[in-house]
C-alpha positions in Angstrom: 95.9 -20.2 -19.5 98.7 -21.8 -21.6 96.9 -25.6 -21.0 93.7 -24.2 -22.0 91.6 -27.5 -23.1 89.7 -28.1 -26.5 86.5 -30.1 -26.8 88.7 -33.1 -27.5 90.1 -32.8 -24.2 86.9 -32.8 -21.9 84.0 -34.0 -24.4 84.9 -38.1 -23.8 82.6 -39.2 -22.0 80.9 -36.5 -21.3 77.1 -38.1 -22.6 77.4 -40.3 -19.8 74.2 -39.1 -18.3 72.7 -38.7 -21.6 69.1 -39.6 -22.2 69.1 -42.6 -24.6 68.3 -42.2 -28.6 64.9 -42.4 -29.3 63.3 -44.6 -32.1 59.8 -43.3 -31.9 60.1 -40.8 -35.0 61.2 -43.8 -37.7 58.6 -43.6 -40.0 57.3 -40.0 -39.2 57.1 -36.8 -41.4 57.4 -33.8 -40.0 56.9 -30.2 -41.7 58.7 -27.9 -39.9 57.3 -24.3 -40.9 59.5 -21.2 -39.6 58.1 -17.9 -38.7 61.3 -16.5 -41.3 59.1 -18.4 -44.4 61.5 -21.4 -44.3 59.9 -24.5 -44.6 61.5 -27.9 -43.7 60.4 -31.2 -44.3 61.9 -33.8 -42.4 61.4 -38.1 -43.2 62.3 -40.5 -40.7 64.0 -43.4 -42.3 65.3 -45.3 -39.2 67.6 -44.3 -36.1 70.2 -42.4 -37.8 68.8 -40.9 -41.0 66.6 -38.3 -42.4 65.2 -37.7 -45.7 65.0 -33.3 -46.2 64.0 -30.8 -48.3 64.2 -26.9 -48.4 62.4 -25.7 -51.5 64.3 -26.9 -54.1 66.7 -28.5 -52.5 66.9 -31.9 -50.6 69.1 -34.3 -49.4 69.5 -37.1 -46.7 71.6 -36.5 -43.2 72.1 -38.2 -40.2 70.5 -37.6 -37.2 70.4 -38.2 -33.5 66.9 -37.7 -31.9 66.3 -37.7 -27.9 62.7 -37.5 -26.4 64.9 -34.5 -23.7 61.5 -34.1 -22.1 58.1 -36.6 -22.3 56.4 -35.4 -25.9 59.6 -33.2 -26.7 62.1 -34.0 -28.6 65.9 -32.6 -29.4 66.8 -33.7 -33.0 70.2 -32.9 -34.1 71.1 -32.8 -37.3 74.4 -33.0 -39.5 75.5 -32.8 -43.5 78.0 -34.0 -45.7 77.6 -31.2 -48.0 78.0 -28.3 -45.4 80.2 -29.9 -42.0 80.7 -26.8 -40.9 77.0 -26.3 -40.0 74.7 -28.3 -37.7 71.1 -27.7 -36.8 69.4 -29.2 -33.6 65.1 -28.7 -33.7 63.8 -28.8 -30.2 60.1 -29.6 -31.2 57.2 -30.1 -28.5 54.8 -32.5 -30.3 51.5 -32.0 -28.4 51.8 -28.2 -29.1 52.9 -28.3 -32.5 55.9 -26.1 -32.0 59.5 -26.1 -32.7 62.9 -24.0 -32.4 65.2 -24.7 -34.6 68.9 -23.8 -33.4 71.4 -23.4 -36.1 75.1 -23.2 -35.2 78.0 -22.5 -37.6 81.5 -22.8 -37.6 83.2 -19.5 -39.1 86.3 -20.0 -41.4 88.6 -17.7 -39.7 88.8 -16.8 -35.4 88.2 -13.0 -35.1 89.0 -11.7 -32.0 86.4 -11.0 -29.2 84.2 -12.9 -31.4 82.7 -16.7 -30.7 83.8 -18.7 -33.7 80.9 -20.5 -33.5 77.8 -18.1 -33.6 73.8 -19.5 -33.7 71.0 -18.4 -35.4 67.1 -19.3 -33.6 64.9 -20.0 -36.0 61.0 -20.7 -33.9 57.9 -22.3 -36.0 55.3 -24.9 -36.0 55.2 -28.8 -36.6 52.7 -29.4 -39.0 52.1 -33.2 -38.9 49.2 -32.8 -41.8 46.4 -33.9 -39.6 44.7 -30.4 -39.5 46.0 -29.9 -35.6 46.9 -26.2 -35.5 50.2 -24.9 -32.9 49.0 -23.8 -29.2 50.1 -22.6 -26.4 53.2 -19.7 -26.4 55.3 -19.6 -29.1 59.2 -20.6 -27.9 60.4 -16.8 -27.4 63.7 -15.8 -25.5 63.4 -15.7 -21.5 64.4 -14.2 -18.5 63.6 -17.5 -16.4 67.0 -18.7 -15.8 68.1 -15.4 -14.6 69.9 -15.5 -11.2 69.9 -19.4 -11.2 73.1 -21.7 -10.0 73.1 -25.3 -10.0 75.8 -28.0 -10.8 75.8 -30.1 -14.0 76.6 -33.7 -13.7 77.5 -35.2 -17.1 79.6 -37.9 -16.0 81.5 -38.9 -12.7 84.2 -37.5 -14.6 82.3 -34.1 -15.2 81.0 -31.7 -12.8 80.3 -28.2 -13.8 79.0 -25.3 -11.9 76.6 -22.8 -13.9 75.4 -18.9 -12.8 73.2 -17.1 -15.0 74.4 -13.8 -14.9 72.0 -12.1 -17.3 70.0 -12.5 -20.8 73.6 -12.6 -22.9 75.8 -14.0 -20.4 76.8 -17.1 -18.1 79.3 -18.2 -16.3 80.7 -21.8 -15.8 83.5 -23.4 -13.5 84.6 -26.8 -13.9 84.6 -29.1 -10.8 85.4 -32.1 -11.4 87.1 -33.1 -15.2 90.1 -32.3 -17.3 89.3 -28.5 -17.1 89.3 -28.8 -13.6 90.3 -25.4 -12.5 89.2 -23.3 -15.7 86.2 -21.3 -16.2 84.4 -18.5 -18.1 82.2 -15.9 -18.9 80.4 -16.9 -22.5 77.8 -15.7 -24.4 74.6 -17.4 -23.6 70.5 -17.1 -25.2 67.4 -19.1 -23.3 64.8 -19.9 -25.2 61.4 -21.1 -23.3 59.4 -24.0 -25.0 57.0 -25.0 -22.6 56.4 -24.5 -18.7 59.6 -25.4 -17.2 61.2 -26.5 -20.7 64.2 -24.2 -21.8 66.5 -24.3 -24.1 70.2 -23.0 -23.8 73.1 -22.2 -26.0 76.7 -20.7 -25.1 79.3 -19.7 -27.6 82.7 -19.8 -26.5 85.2 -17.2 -26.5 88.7 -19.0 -25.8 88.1 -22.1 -28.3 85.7 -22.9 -31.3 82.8 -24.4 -29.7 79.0 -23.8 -29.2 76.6 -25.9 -27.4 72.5 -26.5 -27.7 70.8 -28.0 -24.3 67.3 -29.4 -23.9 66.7 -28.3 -20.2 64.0 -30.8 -18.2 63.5 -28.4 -15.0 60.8 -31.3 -13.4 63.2 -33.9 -14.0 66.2 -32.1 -13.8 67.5 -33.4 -16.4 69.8 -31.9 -19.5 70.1 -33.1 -23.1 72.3 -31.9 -25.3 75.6 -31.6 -27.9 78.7 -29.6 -28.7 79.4 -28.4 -31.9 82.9 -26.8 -33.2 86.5 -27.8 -33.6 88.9 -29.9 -32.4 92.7 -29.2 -31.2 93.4 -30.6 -34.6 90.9 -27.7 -36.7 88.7 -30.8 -37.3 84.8 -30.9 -36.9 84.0 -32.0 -33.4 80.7 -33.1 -32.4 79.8 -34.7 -29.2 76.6 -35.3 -27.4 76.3 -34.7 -24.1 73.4 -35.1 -20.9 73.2 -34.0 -17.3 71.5 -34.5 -14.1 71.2 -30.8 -12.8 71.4 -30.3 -8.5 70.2 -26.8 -7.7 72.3 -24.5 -5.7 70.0 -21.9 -5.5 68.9 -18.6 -7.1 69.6 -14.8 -6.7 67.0 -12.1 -7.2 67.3 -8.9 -7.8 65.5 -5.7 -5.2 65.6 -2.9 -7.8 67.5 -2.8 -10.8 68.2 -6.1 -12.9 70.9 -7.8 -15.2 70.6 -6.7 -19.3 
């Protein structure tokens, strides 16, 4: 389509059923240790900033941190030094684990190829009290397969979802300024807890990936985008839903990928 929208066009006001920011991590230290040896250390110093370090290097960011789910939390987090990347760790606290999402912005569109591509990093929050992880580690998951439901971000945004398989989804906008447009995108789930996901899509037809916090009791979404604007400039907008369940599909004898 010829008036194909960018995220400029449809992310305002789109975090208008967002959960609200979360203060309950200034003054906290968390150690967020990765199955791939990468250790993280994150310091709280109020709503908006974080103290880091990754071995030998460290730095301070800004963050936005949402309790998505009660005792689990979606922490985005953004850098001067490197705008073209931005991490999101979805941690469960009373478990002691974390998935760390990490999406970057490629210099140059290839065709056939998301722009934007992600990288899953899962570990353990070690809060040095001695509390080891439990439970199932976050692992990729099946459980959204065959689901539909609508996604209310705003009264201005209404999106339908299907999960088509473990790679792909497709989406149709209802109500919004791509009314009329829609997709078939790359997609990973990620389970965290029972009924806690979290989903990423990477778009084909403009520079934009997106990280979601999904809250299947509450039905409730929390989340960003993350890529470029019409302009070629760093776009990042938060975003939240209420989801309303359409139903699923399952599958007699031989299944999706």
């Amino acid at each position: 389509m010829s008036d194909w929208k960018t995220v400029d066009d449809f992310a305002k006001g789109i975090d208008g059923n967002r959960l609200p920011r979360s203060s309950a991590l200034v003054g906290t230290r968390w150690v967020l240790r990765h199955d791939d040896g990468v250790t993280t250390e994150l310091s709280f110093v109020d709503e908006s900033t974080v103290n880091w370090s990754v071995g030998d290097a460290s730095g301070t960011d800004r963050y936005d941190a949402v309790e998505g789910v009660p005792g689990t939390f979606f922490v985005e987090r953004t850098t001067d030094a490197n705008e073209r990347v931005a991490e999101v760790h979805v941690v469960h606290v009373a478990n002691r684990r974390v998935l760390t999402v990490e999406s970057t912005i490629a210099a140059e569109k290839v065709d056939g190829v998301p722009q934007v591509s992600q990288r899953f990093r899962p570990g353990v929050l070690d809060l040095g009290d001695g509390v080891e992880a439990s439970g199932e580690a976050p692992a990729e998951t099946r459980e959204l397969i065959g689901f539909r439901a609508l996604y209310r971000y705003s009264p201005n945004h209404l999106y339908e979802h299907v999960y088509l398989s473990s790679t792909r989804y497709a989406w149709q906008c209802l109500v919004g300024e791509q009314f009329g447009h829609g997709d078939v995108d790359l997609a990973t789930a990620y389970k965290i807890a029972d009924n806690q996901y979290v989903f990423t899509f990477r778009e084909f037809r403009i520079p934009v990936a997106t990280t979601w916090l999904y809250d299947m009791d509450a039905l409730r979404t929390t989340g960003a985008f993350f890529g470029l604007s019409g302009a070629g400039d760093i776009r990042n907008a938060p975003g939240g839903a209420f989801i309303i369940p359409l139903g699923r599909v399952s599958y007699p004898n031989e299944e999706p990928v």
